[in-house]
mmCIF file of the N, C-alpha and C atoms, coordinates in Angstrom:
data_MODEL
# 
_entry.id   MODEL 
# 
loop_
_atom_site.group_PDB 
_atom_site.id 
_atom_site.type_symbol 
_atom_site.label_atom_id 
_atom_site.label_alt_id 
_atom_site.label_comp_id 
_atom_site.label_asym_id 
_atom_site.label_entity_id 
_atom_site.label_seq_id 
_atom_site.pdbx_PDB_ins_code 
_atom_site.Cartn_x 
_atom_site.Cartn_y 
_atom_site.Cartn_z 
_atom_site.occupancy 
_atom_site.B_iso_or_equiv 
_atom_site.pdbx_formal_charge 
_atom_site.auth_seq_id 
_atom_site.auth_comp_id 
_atom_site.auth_asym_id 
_atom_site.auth_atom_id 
_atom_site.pdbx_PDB_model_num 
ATOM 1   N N  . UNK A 1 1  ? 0.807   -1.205  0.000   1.00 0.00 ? 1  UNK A N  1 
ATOM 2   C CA . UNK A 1 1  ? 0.000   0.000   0.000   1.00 0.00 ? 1  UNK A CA 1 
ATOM 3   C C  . UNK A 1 1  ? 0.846   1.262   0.000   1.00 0.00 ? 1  UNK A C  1 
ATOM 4   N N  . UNK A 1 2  ? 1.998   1.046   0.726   1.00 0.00 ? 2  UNK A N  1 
ATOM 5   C CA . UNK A 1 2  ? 2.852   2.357   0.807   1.00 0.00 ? 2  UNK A CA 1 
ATOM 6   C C  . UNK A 1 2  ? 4.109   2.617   -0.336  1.00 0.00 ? 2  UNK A C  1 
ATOM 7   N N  . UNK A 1 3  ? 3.640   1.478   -1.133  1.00 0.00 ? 3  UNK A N  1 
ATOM 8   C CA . UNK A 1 3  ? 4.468   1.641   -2.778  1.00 0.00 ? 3  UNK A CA 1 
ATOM 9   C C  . UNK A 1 3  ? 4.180   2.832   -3.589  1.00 0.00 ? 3  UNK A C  1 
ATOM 10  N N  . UNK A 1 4  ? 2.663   2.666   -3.712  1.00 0.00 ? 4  UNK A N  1 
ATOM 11  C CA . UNK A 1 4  ? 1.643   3.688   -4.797  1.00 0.00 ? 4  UNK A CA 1 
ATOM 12  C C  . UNK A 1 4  ? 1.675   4.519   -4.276  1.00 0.00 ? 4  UNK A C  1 
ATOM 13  N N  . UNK A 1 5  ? 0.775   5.278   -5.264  1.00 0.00 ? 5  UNK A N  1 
ATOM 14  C CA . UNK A 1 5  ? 0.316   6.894   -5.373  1.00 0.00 ? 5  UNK A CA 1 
ATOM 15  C C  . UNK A 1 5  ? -0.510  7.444   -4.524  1.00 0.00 ? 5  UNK A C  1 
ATOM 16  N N  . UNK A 1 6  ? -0.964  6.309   -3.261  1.00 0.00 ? 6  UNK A N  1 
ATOM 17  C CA . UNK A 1 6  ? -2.068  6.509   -1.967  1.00 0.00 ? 6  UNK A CA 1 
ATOM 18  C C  . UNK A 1 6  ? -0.979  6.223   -0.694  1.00 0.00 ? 6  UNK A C  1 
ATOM 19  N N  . UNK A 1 7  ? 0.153   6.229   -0.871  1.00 0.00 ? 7  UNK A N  1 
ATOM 20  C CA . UNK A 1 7  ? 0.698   6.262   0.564   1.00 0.00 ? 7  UNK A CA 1 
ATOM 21  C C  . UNK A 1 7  ? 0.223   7.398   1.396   1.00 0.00 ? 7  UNK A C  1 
ATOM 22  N N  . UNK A 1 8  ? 0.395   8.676   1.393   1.00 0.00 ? 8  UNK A N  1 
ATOM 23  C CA . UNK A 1 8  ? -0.248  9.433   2.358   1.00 0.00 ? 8  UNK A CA 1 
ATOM 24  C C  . UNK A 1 8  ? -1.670  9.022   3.101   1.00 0.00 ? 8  UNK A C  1 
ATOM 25  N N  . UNK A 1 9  ? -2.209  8.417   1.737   1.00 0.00 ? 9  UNK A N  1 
ATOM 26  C CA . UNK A 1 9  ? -3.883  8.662   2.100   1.00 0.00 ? 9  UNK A CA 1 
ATOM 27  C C  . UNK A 1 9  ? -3.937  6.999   3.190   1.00 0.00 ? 9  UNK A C  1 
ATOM 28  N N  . UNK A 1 10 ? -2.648  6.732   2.517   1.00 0.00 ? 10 UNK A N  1 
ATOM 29  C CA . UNK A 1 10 ? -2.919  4.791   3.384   1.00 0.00 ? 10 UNK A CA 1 
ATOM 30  C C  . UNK A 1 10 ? -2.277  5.172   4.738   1.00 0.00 ? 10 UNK A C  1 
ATOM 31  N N  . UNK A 1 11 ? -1.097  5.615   4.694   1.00 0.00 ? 11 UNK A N  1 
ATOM 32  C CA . UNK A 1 11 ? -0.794  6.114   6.064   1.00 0.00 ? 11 UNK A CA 1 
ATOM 33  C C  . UNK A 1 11 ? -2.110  7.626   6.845   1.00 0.00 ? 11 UNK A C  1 
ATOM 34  N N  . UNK A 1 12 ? -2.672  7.852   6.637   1.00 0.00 ? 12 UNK A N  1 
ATOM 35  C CA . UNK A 1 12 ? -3.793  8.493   7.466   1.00 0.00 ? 12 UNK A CA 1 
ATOM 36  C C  . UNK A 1 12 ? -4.367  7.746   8.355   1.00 0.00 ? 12 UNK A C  1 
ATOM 37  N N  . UNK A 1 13 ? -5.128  6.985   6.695   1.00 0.00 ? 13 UNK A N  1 
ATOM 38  C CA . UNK A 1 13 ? -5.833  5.945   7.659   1.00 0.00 ? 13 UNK A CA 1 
ATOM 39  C C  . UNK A 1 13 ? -5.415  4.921   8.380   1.00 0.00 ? 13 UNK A C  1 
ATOM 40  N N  . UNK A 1 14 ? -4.306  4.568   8.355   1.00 0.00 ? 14 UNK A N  1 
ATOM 41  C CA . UNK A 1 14 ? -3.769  3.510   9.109   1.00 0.00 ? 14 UNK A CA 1 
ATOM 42  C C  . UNK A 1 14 ? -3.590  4.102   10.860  1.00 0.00 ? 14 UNK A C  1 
ATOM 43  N N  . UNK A 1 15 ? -2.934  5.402   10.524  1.00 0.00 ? 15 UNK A N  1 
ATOM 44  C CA . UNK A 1 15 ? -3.003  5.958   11.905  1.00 0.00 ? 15 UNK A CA 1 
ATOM 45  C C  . UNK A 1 15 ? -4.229  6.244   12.843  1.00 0.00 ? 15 UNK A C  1 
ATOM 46  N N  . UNK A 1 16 ? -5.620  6.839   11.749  1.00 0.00 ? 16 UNK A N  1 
ATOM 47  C CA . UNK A 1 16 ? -7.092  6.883   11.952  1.00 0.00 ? 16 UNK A CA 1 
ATOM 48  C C  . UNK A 1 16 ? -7.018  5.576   12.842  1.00 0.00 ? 16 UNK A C  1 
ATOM 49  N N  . UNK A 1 17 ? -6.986  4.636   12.147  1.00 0.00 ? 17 UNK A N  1 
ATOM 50  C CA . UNK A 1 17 ? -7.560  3.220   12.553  1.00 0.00 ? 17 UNK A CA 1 
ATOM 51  C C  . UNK A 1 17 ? -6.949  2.886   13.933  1.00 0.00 ? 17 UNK A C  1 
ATOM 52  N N  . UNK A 1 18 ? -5.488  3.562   13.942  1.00 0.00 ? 18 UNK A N  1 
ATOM 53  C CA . UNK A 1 18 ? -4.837  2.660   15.416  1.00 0.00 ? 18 UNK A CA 1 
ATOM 54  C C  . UNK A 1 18 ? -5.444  3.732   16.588  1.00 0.00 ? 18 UNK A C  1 
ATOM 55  N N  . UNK A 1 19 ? -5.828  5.154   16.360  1.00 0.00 ? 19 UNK A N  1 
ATOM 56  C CA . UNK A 1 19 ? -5.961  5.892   17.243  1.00 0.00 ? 19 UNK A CA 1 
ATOM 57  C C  . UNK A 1 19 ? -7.399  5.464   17.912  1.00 0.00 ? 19 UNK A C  1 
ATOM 58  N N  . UNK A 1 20 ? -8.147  4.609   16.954  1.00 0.00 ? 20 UNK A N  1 
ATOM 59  C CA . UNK A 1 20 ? -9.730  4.628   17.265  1.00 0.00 ? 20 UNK A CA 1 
ATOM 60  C C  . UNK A 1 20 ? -9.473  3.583   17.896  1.00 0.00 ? 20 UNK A C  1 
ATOM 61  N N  . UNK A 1 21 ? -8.332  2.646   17.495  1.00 0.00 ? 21 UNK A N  1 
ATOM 62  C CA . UNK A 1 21 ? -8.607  1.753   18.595  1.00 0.00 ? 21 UNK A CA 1 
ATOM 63  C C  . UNK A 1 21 ? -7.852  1.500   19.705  1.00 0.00 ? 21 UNK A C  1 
ATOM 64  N N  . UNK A 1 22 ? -6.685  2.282   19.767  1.00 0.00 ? 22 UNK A N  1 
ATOM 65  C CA . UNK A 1 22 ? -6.496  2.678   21.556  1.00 0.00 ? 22 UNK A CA 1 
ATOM 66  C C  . UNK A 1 22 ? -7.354  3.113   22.035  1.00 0.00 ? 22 UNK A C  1 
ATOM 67  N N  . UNK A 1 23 ? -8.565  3.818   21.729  1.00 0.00 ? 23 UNK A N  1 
ATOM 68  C CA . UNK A 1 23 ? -9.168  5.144   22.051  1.00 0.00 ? 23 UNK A CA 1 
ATOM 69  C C  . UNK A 1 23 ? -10.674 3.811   22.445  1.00 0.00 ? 23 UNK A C  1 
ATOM 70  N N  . UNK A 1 24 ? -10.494 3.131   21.777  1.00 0.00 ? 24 UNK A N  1 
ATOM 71  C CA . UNK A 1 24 ? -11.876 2.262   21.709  1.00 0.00 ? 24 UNK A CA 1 
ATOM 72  C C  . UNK A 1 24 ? -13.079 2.928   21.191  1.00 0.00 ? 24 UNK A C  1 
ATOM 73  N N  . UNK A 1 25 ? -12.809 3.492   20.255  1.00 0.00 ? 25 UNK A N  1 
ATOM 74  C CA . UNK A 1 25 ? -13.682 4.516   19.884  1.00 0.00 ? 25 UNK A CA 1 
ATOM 75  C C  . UNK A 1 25 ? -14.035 3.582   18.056  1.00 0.00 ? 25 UNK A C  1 
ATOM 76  N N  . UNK A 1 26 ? -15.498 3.612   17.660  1.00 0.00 ? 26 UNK A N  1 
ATOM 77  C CA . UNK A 1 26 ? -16.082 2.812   16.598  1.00 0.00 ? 26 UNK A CA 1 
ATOM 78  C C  . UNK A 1 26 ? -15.480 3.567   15.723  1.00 0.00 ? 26 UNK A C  1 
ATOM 79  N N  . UNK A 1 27 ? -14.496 2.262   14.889  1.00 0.00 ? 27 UNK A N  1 
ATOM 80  C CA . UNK A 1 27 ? -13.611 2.351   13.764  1.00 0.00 ? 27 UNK A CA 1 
ATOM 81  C C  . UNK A 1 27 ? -14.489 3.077   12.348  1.00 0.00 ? 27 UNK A C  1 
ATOM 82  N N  . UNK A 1 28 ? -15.506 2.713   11.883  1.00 0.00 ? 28 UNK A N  1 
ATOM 83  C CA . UNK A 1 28 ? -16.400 3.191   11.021  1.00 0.00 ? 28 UNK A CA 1 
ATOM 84  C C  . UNK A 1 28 ? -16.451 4.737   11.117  1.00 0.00 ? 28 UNK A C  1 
ATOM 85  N N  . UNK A 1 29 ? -17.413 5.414   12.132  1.00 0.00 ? 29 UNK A N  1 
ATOM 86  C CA . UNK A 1 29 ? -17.861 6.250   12.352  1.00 0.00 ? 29 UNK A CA 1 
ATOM 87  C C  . UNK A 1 29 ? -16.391 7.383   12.458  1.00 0.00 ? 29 UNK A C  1 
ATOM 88  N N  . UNK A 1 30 ? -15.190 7.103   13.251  1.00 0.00 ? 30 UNK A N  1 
ATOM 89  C CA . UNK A 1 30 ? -13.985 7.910   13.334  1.00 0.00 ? 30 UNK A CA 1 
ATOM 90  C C  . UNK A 1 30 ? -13.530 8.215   12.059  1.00 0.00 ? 30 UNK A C  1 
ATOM 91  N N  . UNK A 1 31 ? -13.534 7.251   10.936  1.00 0.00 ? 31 UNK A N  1 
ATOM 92  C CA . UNK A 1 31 ? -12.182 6.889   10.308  1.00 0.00 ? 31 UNK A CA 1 
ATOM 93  C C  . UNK A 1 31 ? -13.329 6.574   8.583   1.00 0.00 ? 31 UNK A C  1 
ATOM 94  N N  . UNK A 1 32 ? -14.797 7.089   8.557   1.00 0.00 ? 32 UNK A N  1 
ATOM 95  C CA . UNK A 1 32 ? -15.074 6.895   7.587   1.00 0.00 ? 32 UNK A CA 1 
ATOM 96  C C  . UNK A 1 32 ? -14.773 7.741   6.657   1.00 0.00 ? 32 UNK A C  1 
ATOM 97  N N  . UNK A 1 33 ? -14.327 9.231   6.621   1.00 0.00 ? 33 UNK A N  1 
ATOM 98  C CA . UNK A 1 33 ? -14.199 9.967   5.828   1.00 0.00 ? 33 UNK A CA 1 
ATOM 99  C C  . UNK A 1 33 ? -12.445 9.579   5.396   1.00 0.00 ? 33 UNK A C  1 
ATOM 100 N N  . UNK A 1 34 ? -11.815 9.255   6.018   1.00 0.00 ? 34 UNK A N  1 
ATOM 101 C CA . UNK A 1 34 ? -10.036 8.926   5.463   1.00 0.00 ? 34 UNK A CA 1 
ATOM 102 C C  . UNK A 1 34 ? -10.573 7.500   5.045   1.00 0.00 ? 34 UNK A C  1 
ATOM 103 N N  . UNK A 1 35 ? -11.213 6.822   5.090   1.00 0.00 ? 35 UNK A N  1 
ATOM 104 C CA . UNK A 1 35 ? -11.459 5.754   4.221   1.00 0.00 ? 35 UNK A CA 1 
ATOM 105 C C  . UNK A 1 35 ? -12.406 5.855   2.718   1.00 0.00 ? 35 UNK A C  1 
ATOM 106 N N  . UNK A 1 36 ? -12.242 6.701   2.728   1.00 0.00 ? 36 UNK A N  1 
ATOM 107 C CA . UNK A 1 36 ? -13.356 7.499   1.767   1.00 0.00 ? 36 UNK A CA 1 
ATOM 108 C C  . UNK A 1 36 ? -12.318 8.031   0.841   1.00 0.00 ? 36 UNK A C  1 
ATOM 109 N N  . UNK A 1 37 ? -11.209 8.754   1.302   1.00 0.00 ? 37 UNK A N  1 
ATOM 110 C CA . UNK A 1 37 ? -10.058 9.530   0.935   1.00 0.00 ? 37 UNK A CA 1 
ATOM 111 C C  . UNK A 1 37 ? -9.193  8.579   0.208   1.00 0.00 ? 37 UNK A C  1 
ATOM 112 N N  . UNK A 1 38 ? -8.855  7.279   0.908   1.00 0.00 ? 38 UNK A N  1 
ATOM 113 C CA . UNK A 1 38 ? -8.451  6.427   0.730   1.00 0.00 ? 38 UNK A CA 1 
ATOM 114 C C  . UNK A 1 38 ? -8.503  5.589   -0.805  1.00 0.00 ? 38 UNK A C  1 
ATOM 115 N N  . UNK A 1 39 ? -10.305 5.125   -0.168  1.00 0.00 ? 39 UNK A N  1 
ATOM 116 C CA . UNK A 1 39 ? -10.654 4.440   -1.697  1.00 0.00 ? 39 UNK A CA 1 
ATOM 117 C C  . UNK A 1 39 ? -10.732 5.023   -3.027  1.00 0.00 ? 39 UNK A C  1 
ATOM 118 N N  . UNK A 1 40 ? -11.118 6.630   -2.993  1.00 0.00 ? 40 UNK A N  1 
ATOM 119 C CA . UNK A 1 40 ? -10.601 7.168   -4.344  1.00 0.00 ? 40 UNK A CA 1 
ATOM 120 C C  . UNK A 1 40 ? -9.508  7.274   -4.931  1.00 0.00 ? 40 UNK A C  1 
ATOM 121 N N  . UNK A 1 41 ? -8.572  7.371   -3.857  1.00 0.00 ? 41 UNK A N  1 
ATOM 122 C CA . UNK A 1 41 ? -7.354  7.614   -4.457  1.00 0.00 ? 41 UNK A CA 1 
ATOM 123 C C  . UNK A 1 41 ? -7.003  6.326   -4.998  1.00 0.00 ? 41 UNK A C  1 
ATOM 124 N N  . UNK A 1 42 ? -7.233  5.439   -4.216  1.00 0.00 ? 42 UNK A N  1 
ATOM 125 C CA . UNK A 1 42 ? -6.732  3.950   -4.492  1.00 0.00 ? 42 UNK A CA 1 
ATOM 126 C C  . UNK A 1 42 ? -7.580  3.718   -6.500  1.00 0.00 ? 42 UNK A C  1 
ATOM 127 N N  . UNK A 1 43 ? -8.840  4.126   -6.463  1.00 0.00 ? 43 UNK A N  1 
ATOM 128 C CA . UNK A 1 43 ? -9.540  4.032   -7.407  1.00 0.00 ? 43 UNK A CA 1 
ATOM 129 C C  . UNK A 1 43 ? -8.530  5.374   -8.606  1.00 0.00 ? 43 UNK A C  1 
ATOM 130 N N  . UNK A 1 44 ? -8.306  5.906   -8.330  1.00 0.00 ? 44 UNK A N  1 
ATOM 131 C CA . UNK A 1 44 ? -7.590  6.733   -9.689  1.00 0.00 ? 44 UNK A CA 1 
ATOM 132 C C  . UNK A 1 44 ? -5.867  5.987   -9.822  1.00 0.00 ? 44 UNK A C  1 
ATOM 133 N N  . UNK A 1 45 ? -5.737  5.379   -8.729  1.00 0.00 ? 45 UNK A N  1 
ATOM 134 C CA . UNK A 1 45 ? -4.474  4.819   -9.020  1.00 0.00 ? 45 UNK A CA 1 
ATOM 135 C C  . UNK A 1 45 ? -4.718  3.108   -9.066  1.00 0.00 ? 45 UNK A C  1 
ATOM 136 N N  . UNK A 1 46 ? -5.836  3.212   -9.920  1.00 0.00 ? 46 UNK A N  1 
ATOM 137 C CA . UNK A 1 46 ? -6.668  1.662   -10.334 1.00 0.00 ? 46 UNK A CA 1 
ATOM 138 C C  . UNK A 1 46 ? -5.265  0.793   -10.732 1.00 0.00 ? 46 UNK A C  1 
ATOM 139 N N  . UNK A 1 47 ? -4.513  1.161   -11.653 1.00 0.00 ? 47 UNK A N  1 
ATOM 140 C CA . UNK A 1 47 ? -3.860  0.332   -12.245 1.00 0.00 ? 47 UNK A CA 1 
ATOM 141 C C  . UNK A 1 47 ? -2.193  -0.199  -11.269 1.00 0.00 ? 47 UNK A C  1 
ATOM 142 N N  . UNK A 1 48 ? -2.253  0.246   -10.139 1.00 0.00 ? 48 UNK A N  1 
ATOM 143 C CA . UNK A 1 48 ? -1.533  -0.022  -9.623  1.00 0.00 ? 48 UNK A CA 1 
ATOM 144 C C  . UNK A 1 48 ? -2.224  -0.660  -8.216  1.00 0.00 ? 48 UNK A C  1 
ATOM 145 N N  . UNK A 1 49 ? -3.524  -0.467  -7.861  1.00 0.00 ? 49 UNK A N  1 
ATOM 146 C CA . UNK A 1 49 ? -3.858  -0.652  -6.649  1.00 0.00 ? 49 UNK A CA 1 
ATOM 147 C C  . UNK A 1 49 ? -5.481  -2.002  -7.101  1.00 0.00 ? 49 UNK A C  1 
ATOM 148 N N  . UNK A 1 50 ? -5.157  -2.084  -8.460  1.00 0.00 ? 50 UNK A N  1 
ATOM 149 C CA . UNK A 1 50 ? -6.127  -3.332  -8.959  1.00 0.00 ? 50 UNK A CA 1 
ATOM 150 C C  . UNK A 1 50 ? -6.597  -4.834  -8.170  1.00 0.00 ? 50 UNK A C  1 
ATOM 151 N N  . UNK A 1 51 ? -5.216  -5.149  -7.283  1.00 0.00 ? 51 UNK A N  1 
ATOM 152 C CA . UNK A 1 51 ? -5.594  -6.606  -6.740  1.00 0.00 ? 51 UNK A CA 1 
ATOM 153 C C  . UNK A 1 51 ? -6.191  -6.235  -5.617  1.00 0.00 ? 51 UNK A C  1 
ATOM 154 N N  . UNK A 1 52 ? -6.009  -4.971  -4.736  1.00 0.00 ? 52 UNK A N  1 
ATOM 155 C CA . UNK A 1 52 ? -6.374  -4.779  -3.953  1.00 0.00 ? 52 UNK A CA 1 
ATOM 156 C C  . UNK A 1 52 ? -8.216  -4.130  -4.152  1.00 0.00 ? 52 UNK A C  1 
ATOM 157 N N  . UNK A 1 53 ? -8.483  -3.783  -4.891  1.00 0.00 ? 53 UNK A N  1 
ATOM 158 C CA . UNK A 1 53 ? -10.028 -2.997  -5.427  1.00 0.00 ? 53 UNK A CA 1 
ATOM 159 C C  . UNK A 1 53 ? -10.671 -4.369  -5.981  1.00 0.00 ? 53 UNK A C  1 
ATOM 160 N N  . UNK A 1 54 ? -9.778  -5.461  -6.735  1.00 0.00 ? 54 UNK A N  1 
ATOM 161 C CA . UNK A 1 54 ? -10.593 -6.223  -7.487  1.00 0.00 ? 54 UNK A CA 1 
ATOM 162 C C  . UNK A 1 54 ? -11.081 -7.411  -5.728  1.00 0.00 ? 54 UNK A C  1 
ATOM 163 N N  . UNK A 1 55 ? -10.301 -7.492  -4.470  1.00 0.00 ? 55 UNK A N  1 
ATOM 164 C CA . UNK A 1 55 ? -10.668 -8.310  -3.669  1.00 0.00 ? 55 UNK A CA 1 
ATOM 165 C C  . UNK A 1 55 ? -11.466 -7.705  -2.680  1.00 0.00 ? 55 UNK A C  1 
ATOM 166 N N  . UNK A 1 56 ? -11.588 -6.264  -2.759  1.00 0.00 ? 56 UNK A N  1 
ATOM 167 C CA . UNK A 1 56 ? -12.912 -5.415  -1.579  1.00 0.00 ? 56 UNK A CA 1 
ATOM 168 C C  . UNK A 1 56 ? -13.706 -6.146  -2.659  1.00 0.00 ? 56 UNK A C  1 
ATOM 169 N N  . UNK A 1 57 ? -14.147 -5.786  -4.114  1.00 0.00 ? 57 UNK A N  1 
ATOM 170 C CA . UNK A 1 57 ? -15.133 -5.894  -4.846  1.00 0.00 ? 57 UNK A CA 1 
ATOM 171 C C  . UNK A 1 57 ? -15.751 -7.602  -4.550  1.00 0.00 ? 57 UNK A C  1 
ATOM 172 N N  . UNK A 1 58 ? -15.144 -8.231  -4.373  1.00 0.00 ? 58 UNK A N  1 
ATOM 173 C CA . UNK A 1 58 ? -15.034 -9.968  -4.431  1.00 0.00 ? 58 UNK A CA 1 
ATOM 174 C C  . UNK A 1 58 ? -16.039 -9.811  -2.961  1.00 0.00 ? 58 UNK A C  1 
ATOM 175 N N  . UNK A 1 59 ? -15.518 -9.190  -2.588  1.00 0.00 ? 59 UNK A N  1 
ATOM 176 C CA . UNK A 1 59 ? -15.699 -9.332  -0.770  1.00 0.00 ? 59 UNK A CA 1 
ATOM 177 C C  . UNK A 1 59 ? -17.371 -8.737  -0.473  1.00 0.00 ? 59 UNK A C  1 
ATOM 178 N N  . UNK A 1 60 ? -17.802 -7.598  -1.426  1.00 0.00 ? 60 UNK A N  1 
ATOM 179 C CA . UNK A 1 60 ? -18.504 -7.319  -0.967  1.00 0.00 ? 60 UNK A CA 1 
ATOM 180 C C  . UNK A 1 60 ? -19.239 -7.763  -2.252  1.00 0.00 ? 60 UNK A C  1 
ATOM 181 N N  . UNK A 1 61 ? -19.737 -8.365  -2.966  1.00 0.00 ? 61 UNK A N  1 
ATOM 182 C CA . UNK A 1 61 ? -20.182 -9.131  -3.546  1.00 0.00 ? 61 UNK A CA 1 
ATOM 183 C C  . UNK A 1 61 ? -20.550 -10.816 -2.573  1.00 0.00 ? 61 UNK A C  1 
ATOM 184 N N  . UNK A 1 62 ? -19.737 -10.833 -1.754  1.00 0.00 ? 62 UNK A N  1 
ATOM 185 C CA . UNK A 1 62 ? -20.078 -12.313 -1.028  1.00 0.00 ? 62 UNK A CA 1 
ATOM 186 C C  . UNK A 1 62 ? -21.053 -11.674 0.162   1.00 0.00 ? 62 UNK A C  1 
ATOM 187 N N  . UNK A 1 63 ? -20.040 -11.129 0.606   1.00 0.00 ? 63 UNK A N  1 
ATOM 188 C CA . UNK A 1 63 ? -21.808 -10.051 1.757   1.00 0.00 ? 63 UNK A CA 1 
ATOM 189 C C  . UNK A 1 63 ? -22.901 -10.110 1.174   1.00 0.00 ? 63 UNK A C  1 
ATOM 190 N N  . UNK A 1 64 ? -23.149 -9.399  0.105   1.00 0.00 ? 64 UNK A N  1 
ATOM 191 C CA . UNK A 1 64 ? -24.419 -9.652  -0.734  1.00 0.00 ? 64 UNK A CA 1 
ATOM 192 C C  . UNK A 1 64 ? -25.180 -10.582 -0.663  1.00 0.00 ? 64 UNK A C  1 
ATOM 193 N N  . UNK A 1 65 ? -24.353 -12.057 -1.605  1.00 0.00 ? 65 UNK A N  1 
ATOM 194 C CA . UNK A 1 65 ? -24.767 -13.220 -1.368  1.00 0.00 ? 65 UNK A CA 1 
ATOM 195 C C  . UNK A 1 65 ? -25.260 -13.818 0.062   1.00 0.00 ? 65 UNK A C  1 
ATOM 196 N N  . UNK A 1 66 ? -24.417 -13.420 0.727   1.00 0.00 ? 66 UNK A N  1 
ATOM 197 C CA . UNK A 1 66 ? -24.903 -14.196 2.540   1.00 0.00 ? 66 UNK A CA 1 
ATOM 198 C C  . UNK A 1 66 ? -25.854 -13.498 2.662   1.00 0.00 ? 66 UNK A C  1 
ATOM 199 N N  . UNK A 1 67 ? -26.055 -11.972 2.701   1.00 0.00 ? 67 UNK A N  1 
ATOM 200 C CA . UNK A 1 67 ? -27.714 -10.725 2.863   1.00 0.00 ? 67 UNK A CA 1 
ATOM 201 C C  . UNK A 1 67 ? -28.531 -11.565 2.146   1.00 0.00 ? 67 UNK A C  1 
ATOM 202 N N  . UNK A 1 68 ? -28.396 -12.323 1.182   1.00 0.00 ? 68 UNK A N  1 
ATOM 203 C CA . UNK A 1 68 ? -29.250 -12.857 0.442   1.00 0.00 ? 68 UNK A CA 1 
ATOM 204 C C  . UNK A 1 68 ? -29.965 -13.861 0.705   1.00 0.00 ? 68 UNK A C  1 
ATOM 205 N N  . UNK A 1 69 ? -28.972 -14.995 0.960   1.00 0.00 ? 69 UNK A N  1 
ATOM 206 C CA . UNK A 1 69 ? -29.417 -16.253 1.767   1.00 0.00 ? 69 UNK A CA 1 
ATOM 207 C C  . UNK A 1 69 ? -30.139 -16.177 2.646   1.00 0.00 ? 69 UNK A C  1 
ATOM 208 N N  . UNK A 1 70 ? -29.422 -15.279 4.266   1.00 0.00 ? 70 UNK A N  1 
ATOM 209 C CA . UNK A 1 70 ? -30.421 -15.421 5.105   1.00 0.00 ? 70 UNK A CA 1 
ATOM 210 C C  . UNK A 1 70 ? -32.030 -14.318 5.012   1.00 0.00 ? 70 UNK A C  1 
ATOM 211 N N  . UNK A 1 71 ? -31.865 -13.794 3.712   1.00 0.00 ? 71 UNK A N  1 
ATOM 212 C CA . UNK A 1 71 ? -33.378 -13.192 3.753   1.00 0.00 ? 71 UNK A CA 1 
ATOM 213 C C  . UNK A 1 71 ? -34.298 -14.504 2.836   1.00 0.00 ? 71 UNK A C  1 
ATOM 214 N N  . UNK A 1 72 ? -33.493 -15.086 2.421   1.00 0.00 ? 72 UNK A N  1 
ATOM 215 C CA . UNK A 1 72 ? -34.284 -16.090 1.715   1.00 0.00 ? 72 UNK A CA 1 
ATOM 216 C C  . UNK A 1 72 ? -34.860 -16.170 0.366   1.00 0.00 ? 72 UNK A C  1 
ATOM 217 N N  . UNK A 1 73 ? -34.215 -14.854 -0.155  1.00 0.00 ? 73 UNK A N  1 
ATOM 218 C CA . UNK A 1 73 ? -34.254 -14.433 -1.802  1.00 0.00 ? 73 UNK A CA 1 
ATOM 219 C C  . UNK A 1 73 ? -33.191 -13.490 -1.906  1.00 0.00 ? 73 UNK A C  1 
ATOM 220 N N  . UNK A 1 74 ? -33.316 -13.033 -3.571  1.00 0.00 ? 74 UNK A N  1 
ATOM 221 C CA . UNK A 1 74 ? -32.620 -12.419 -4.254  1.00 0.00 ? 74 UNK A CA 1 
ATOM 222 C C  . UNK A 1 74 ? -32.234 -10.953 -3.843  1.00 0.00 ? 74 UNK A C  1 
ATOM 223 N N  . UNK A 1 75 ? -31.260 -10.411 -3.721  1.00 0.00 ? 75 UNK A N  1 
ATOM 224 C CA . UNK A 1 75 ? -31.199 -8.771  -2.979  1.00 0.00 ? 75 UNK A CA 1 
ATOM 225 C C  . UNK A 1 75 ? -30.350 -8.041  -4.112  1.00 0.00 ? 75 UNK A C  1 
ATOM 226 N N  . UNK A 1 76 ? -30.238 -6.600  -3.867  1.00 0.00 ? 76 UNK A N  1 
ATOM 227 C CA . UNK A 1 76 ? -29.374 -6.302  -5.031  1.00 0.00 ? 76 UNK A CA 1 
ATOM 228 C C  . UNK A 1 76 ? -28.027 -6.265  -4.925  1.00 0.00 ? 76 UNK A C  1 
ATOM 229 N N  . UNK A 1 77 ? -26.873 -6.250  -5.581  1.00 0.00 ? 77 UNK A N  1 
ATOM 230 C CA . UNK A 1 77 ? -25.746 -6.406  -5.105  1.00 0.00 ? 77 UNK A CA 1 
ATOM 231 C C  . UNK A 1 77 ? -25.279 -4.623  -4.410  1.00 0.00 ? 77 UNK A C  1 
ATOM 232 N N  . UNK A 1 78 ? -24.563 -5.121  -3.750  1.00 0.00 ? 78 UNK A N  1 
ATOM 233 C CA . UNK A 1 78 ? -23.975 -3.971  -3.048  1.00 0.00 ? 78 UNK A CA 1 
ATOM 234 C C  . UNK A 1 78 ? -22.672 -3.223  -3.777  1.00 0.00 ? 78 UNK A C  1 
ATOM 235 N N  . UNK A 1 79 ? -23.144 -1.816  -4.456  1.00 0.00 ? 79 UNK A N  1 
ATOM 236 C CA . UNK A 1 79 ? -22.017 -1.101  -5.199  1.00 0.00 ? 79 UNK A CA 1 
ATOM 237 C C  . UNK A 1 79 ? -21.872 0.138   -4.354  1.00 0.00 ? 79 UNK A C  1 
ATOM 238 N N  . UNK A 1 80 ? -20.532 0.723   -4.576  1.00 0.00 ? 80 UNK A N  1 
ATOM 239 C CA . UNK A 1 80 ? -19.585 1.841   -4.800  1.00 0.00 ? 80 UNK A CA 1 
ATOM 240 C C  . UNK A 1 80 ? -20.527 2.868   -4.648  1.00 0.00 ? 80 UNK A C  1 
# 
């Protein structure tokens, strides 16, 4: 992550993330806007940060599927 063109934005959030959780404070709610910061940048530097965008995408595509199962039908997939 700290190869590419999002090191700043990966080191933010990495620090976001450790402060919320000394702090015990909900990782989401602290740290959603530098994760926000994060994924665009990661997204304009697609071609270098691809394995990493193509396995969130994988990931939240299977969430989907499980939302799906336990409602017991079809749901829509979860995008961007």
């Amino acid at each position: 992550m700290k190869g590419g063109g999002c090191k700043e934005s990966f080191v933010a959030w990495e620090l976001c993330m450790q402060e919320a959780e000394s702090k015990k404070e909900d990782l989401v709610e602290k740290c959603y806007q530098v994760t926000g910061r994060l994924m665009a940048c990661m997204e304009q530097h697609a071609d270098y940060y691809e394995p990493i965008l193509r396995a969130e995408k994988a990931m939240k595509e299977e969430v989907a599927r499980g939302l799906e199962q336990d409602r017991g039908g079809p749901s829509e997939a979860i995008t961007d």
